[in-house]
N, CA, C and O atoms as a DFTB+ gen file, in Angstrom:
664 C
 N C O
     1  1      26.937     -44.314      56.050
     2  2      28.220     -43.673      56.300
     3  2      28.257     -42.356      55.526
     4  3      27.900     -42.364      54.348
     5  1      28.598     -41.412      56.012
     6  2      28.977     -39.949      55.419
     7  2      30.067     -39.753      55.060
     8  3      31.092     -39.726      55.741
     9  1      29.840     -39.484      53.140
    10  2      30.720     -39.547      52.169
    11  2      31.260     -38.136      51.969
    12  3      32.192     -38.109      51.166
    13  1      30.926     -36.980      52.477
    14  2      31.109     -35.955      51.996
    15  2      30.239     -34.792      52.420
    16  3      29.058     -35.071      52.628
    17  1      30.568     -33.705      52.562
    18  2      29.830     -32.407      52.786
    19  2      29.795     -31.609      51.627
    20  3      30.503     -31.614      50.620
    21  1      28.843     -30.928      51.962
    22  2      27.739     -29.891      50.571
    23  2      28.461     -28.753      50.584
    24  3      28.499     -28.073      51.609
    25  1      29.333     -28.278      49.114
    26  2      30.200     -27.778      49.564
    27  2      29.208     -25.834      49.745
    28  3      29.716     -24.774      50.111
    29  1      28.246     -26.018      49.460
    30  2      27.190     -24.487      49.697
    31  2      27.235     -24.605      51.378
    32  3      27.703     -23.749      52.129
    33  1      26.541     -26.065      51.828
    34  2      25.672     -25.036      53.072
    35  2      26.651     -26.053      54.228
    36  3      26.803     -25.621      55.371
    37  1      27.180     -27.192      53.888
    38  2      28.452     -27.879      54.821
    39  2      27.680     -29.022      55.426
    40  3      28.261     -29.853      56.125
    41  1      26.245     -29.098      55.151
    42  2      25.464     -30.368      55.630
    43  2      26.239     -31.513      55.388
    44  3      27.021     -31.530      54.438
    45  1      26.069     -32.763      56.371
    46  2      26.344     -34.205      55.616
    47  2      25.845     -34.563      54.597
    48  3      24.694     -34.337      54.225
    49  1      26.924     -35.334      53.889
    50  2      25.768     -35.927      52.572
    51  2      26.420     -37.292      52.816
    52  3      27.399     -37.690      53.447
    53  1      25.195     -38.000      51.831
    54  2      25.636     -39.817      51.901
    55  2      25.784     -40.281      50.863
    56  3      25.361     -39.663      49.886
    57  1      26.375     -41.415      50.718
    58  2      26.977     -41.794      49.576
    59  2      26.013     -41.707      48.724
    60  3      24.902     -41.834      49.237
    61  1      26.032     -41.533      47.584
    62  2      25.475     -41.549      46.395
    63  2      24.502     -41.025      46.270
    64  3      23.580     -41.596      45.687
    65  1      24.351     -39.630      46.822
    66  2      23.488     -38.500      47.060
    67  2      24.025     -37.942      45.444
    68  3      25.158     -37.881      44.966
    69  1      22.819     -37.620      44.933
    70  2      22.826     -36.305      43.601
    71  2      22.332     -34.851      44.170
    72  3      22.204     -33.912      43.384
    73  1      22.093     -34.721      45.394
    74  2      21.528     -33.620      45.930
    75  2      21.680     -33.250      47.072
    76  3      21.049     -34.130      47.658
    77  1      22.160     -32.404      48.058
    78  2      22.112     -32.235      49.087
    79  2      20.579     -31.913      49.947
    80  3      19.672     -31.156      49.600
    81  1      20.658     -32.622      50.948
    82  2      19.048     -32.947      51.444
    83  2      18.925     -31.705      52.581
    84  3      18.109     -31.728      53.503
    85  1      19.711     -30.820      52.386
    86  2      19.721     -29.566      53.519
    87  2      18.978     -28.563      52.298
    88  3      17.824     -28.167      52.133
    89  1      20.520     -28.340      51.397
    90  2      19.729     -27.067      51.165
    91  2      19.470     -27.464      49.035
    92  3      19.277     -26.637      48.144
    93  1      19.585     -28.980      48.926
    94  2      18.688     -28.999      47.449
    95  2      20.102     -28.756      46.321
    96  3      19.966     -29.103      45.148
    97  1      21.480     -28.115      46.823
    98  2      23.152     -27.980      45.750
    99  2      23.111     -29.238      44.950
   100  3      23.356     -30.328      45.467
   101  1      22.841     -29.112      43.843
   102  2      23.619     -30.608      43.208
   103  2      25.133     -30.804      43.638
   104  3      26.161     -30.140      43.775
   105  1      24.673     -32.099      43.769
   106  2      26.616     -32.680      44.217
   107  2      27.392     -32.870      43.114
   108  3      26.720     -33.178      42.130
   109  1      28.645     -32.793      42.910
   110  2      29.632     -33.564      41.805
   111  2      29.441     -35.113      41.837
   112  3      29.196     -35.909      42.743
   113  1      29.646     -35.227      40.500
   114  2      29.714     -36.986      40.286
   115  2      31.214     -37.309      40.145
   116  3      31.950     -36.936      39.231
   117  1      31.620     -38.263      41.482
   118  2      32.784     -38.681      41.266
   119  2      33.211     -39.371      39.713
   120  3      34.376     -39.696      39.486
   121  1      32.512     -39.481      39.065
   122  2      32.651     -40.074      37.687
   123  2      32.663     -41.642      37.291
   124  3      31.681     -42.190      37.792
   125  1      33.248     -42.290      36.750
   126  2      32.852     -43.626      36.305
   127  2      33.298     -43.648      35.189
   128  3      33.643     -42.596      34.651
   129  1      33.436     -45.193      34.380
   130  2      33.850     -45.193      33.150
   131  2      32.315     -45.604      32.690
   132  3      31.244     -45.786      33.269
   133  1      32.840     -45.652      31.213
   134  2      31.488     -45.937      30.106
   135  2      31.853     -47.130      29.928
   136  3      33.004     -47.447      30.230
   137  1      30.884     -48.147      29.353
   138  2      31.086     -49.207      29.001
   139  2      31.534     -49.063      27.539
   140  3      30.888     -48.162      27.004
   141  1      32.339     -49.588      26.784
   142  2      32.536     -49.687      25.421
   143  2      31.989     -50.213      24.632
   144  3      32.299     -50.183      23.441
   145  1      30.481     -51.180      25.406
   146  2      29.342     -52.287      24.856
   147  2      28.239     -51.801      24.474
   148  3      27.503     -51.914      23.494
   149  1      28.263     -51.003      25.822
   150  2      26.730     -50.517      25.825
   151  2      26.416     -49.377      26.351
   152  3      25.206     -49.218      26.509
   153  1      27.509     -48.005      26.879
   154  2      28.156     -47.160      27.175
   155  2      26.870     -47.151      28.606
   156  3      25.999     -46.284      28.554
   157  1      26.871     -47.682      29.233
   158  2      26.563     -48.072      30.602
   159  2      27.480     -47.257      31.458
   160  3      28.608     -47.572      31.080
   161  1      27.607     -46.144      32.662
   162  2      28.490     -45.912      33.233
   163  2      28.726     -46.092      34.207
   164  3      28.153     -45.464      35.098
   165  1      29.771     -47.122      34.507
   166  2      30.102     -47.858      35.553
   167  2      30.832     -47.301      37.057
   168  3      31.010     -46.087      37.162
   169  1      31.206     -48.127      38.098
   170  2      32.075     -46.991      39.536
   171  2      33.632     -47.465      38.475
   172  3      33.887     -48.379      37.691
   173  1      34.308     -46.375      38.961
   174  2      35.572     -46.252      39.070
   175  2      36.079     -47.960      39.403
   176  3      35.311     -48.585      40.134
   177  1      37.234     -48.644      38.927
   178  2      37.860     -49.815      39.337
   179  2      36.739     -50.941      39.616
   180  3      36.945     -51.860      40.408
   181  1      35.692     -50.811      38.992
   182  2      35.173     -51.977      38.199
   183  2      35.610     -52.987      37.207
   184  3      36.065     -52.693      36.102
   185  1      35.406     -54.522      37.779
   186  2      36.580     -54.859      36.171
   187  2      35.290     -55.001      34.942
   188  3      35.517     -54.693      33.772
   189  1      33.936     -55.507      35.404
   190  2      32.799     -55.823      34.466
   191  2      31.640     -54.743      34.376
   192  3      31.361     -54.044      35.350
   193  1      31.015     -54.644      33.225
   194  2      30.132     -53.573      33.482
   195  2      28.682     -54.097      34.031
   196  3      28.255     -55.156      33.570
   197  1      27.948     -53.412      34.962
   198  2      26.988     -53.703      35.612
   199  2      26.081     -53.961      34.826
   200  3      25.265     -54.758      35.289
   201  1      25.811     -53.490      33.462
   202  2      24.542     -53.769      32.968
   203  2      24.779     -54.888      31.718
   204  3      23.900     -55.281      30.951
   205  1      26.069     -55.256      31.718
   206  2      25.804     -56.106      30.357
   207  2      27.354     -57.493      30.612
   208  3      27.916     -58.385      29.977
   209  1      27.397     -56.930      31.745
   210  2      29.163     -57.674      31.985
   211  2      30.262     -57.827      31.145
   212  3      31.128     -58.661      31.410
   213  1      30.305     -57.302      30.422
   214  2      31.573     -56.845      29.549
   215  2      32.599     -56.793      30.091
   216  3      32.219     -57.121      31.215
   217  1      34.267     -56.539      30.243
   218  2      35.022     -56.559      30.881
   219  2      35.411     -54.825      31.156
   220  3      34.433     -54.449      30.509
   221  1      35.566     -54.510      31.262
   222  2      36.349     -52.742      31.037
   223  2      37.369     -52.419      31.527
   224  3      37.748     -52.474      32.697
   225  1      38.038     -51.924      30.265
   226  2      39.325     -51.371      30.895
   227  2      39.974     -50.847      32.022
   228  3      39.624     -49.861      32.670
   229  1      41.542     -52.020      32.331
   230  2      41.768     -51.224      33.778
   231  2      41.726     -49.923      33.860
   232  3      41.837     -49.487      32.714
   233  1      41.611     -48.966      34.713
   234  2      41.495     -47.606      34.902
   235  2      42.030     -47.224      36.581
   236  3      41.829     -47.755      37.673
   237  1      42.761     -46.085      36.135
   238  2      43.223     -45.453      37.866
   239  2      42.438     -44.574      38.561
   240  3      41.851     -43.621      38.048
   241  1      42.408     -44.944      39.984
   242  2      41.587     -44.361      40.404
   243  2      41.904     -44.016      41.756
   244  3      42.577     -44.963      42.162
   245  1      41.748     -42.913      42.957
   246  2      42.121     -42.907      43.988
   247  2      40.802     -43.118      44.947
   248  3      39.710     -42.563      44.826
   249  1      41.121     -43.860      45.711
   250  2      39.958     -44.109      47.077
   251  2      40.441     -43.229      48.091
   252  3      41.538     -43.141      48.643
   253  1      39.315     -42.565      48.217
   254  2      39.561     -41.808      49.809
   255  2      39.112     -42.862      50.931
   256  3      38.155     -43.636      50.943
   257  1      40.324     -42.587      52.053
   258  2      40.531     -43.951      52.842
   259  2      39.146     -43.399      54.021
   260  3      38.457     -44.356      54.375
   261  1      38.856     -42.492      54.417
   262  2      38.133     -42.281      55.176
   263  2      36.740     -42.965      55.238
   264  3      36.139     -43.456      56.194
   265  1      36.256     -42.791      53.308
   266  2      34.706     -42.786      52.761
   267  2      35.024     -43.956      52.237
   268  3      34.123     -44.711      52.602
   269  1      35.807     -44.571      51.569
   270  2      36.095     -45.140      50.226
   271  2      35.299     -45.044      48.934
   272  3      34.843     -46.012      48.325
   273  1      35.167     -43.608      48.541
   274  2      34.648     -43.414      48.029
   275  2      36.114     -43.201      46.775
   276  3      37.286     -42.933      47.040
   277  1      35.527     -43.419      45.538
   278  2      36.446     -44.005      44.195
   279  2      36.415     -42.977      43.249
   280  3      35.435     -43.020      42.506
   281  1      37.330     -41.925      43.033
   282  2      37.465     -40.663      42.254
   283  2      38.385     -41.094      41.121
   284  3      39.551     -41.408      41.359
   285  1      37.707     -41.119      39.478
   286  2      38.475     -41.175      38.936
   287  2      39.926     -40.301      38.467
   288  3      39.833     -39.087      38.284
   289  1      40.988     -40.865      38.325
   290  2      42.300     -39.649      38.496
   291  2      42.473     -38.922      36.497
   292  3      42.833     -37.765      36.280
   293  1      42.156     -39.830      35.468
   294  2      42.138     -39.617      33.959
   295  2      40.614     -40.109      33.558
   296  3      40.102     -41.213      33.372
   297  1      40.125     -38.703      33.516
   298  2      39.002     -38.867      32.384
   299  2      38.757     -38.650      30.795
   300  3      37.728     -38.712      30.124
   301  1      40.130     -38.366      30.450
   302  2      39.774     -38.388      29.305
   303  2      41.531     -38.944      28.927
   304  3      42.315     -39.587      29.625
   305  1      41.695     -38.298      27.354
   306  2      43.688     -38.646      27.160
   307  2      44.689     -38.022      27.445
   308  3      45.759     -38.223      26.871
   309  1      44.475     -36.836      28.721
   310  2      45.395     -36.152      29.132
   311  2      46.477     -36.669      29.795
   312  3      46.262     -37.572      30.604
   313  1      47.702     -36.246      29.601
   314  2      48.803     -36.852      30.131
   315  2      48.897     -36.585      31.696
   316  3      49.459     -37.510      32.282
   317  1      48.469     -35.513      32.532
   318  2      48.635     -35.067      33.682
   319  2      46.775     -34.541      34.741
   320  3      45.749     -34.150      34.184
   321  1      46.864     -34.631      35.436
   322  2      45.758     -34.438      36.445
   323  2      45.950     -33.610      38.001
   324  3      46.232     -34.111      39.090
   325  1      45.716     -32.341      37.691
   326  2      46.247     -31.835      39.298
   327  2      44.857     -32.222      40.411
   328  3      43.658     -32.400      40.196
   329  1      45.529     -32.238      41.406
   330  2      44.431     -32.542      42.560
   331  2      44.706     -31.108      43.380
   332  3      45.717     -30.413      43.275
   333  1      43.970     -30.944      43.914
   334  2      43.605     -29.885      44.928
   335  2      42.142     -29.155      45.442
   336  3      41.495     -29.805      46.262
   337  1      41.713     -28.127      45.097
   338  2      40.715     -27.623      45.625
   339  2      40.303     -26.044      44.909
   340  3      40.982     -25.017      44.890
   341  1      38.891     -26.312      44.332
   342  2      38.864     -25.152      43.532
   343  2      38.334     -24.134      44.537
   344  3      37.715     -24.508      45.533
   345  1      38.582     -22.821      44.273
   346  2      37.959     -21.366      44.822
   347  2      37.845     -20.554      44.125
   348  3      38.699     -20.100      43.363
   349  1      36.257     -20.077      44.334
   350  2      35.312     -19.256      43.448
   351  2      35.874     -17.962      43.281
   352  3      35.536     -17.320      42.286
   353  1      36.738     -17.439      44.155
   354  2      36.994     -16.269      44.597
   355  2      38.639     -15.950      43.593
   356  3      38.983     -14.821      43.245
   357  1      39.298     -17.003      43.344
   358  2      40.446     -16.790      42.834
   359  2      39.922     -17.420      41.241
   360  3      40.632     -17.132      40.277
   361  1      38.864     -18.144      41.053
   362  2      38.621     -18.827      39.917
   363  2      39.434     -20.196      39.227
   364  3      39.575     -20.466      38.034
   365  1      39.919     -20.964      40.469
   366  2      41.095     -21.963      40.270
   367  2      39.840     -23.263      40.284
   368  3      38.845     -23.523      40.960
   369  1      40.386     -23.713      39.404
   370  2      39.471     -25.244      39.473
   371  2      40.582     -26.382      38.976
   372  3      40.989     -26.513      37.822
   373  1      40.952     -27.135      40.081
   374  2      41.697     -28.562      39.792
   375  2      41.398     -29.176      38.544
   376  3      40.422     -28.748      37.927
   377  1      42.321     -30.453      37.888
   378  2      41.421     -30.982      37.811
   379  2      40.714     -32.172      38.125
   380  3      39.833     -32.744      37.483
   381  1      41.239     -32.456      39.218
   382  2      40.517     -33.347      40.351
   383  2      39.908     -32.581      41.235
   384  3      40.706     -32.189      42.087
   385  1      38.738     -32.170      41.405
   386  2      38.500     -31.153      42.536
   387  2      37.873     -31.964      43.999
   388  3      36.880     -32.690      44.050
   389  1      38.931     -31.524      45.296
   390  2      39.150     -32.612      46.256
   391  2      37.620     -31.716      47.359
   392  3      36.787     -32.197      48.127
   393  1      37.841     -30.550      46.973
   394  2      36.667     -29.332      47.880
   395  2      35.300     -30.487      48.361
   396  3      34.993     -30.704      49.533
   397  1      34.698     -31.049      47.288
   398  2      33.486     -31.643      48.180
   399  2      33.651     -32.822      48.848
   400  3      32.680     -33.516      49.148
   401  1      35.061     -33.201      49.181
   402  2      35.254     -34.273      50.275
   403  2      36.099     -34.082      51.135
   404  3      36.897     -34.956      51.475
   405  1      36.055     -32.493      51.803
   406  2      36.355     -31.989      52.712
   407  2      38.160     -31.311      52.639
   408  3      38.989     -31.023      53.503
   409  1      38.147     -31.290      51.549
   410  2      39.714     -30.272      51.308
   411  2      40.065     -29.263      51.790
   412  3      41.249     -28.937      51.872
   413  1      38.964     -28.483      52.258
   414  2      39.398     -26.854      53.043
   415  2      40.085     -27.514      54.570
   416  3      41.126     -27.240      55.166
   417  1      39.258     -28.245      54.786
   418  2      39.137     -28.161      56.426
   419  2      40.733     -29.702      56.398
   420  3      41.295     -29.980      57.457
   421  1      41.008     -30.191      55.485
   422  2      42.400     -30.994      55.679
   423  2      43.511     -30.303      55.189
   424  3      44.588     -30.864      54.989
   425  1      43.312     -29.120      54.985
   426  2      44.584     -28.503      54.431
   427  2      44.547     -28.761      53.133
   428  3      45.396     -29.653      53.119
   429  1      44.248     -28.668      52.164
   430  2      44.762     -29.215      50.923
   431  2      44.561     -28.046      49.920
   432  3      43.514     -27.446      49.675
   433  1      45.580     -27.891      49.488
   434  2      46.272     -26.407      48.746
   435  2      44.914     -26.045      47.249
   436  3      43.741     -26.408      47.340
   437  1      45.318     -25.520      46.397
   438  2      44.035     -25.402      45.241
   439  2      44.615     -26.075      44.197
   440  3      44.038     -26.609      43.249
   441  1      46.047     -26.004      44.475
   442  2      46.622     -26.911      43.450
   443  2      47.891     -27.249      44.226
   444  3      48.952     -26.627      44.278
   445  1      47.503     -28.447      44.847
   446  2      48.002     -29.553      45.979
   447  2      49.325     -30.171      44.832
   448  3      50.433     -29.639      44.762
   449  1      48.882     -31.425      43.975
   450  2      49.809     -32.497      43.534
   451  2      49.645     -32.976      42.495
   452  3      48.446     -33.252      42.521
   453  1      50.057     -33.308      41.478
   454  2      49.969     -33.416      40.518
   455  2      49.916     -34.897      39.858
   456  3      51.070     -35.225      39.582
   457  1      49.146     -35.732      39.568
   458  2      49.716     -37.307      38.536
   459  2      49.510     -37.346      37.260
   460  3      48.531     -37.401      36.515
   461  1      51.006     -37.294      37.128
   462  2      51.371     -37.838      35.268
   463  2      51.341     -39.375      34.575
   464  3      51.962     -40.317      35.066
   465  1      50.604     -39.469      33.481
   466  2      51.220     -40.958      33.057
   467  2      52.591     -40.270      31.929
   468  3      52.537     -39.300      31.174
   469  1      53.614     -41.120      32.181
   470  2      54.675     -41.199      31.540
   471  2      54.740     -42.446      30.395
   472  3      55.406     -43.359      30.883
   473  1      54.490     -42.626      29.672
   474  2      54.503     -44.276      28.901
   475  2      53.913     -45.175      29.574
   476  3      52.854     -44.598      29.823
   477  1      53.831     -46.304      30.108
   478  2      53.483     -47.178      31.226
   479  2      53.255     -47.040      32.577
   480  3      52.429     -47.643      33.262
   481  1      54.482     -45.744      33.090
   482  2      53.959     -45.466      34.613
   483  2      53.789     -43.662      35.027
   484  3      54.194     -42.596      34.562
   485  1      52.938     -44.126      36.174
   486  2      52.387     -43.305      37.001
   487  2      52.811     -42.486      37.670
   488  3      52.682     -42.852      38.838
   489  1      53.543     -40.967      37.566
   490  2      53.980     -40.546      38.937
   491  2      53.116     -39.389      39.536
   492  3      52.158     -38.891      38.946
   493  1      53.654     -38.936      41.032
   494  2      52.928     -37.805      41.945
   495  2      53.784     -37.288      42.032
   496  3      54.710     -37.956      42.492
   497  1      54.068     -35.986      41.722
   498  2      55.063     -34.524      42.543
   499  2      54.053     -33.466      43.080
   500  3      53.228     -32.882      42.377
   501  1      54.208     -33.317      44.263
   502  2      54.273     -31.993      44.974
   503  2      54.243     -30.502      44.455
   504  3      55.329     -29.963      44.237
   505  1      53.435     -30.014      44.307
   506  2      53.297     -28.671      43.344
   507  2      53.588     -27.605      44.568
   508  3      52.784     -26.700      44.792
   509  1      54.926     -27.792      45.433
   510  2      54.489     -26.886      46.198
   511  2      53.825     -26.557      47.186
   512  3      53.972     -25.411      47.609
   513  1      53.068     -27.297      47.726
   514  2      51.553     -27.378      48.859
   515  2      51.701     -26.621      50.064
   516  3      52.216     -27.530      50.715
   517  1      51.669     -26.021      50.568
   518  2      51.571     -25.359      51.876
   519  2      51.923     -26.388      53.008
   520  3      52.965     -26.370      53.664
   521  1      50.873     -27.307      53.139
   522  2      50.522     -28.676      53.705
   523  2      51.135     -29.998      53.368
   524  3      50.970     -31.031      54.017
   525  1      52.071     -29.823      51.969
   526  2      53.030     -31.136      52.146
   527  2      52.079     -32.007      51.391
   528  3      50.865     -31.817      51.460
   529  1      52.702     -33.127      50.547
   530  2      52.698     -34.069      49.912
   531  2      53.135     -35.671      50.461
   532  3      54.305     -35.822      50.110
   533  1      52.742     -36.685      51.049
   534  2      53.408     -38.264      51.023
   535  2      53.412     -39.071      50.414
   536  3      52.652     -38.830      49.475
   537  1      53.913     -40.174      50.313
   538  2      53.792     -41.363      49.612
   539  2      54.342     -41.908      50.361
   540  3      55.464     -41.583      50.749
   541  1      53.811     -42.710      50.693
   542  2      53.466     -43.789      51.736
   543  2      55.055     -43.726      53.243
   544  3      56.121     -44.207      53.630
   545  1      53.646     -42.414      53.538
   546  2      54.348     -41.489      54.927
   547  2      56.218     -41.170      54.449
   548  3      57.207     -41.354      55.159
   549  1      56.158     -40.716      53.197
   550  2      57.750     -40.238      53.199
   551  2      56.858     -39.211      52.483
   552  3      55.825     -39.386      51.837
   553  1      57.729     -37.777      52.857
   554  2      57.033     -36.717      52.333
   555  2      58.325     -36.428      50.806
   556  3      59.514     -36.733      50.708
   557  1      57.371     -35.725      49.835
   558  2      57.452     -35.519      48.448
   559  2      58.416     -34.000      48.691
   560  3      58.126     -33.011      49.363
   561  1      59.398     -34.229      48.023
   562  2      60.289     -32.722      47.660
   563  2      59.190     -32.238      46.590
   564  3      58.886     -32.967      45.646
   565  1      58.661     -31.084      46.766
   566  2      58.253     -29.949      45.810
   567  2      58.971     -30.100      44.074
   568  3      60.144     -29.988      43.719
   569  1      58.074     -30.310      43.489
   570  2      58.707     -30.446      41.630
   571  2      59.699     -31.632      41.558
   572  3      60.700     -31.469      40.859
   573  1      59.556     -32.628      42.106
   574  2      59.946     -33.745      42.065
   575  2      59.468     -35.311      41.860
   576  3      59.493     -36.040      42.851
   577  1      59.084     -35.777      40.739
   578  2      57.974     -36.754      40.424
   579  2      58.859     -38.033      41.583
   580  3      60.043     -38.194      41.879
   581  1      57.419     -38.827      42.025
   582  2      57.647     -40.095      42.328
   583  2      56.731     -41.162      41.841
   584  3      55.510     -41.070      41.965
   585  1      57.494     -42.449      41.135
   586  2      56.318     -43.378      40.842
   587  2      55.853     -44.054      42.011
   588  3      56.340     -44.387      43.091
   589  1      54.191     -44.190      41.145
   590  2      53.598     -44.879      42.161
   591  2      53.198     -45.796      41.681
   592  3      53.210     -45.740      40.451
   593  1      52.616     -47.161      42.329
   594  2      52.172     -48.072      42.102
   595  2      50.848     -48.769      43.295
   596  3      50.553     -48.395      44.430
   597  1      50.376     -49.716      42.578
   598  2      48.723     -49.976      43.091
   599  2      49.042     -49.954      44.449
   600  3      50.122     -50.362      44.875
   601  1      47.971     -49.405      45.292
   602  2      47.858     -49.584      46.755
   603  2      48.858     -48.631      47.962
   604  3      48.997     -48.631      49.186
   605  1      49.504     -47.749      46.603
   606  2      50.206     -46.758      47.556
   607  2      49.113     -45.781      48.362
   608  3      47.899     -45.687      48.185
   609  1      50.027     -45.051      49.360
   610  2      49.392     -44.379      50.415
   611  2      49.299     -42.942      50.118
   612  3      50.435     -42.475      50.029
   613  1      48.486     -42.164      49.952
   614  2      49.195     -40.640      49.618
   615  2      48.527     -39.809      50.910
   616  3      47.503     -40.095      51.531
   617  1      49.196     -38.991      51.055
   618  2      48.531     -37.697      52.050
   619  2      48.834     -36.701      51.279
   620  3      49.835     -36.380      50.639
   621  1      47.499     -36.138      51.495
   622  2      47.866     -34.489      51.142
   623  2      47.550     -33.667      51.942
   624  3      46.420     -33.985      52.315
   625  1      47.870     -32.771      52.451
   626  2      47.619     -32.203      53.919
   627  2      47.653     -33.356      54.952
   628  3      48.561     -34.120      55.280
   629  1      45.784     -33.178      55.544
   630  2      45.601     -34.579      56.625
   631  2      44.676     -35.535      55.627
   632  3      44.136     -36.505      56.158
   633  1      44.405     -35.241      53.781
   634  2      43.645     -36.268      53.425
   635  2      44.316     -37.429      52.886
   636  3      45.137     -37.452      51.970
   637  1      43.769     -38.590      53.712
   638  2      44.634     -39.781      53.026
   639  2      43.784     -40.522      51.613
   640  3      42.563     -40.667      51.547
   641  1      44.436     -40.786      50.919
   642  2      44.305     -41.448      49.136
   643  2      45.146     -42.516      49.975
   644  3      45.910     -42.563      50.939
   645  1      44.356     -43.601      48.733
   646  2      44.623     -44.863      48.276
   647  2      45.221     -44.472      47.068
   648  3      45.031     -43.276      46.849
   649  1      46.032     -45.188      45.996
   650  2      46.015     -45.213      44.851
   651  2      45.809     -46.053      44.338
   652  3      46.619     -46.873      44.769
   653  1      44.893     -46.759      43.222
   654  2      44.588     -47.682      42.672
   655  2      45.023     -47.965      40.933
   656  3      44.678     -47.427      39.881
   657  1      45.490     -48.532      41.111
   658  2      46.149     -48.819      39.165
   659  2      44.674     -49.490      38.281
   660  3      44.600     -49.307      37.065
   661  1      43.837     -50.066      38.840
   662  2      42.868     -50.493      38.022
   663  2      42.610     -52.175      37.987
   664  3      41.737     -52.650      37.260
């Protein structure tokens, strides 16, 4: 199944490609957590680690519904995470960058939507988008947080997210 296009030359790529087999671009690594055992780095919404079975912390993560492919949303202790789409030309880089799983061509702004953790929960506001913001097909007022919770629906432009709590 084809997870994604190369964002240089636009070839298919397949899941768990480190390289594009057209023209040789390293791909982005959707990321993963570390193990805290044996710093093993595991997929996104894993509950055990593959190399030593340890348990690991829940973690959020969004699945693209198309690929299901598992993008972590907090990689490190930042309170907030924008999603959108970086361009070389303006020098904008998300920091979810949505570009190598087809963001130009679904509409999805450079800085689409935003998720905050607040204490315990999760929300998404609308930064504005050209293309519009949902949660689960009700569209997002612009600068207006909504919580979310596991298994919500998001669109941004035409790309649909899963949201996953962990």
């Amino acid at each position: 199944m084809t997870r994604a296009a190369c964002s240089v030359c636009g070839a298919p790529v397949e899941a768990g490609a480190r390289f594009c087999p057209h023209c040789g671009n390293p791909l982005p690594d959707p990321g993963g957590f570390v193990c805290p055992a044996c710093s093993t780095l595991n997929l996104p919404g894993d509950a055990f680690c593959e190399a030593c079975g340890q348990p690991l912390p829940p973690a959020r993560y969004l699945v693209v519904t198309e690929s299901g492919l598992r993008l972590n949303l907090f990689t490190d202790d930042r309170a907030a995470t924008v999603l959108g789409r970086s361009d070389p030309l303006s020098g904008i880089t998300p920091d979810l960058d949505l570009a190598p799983f087809g963001a130009e061509a679904a509409g999805i702004s450079r800085r689409h939507a935003r998720v905050t953790r607040k204490d315990d929960q999760y929300w998404i506001e609308d930064l504005n988008s050209v293309n519009l913001t949902y949660l689960n097909n009700q569209r997002l007022t612009p600068d207006r947080p909504c919580a979310l919770k596991d298994g919500d629906l998001l669109r941004l432009g035409q790309m649909l997210l899963t949201y996953r709590a962990g």
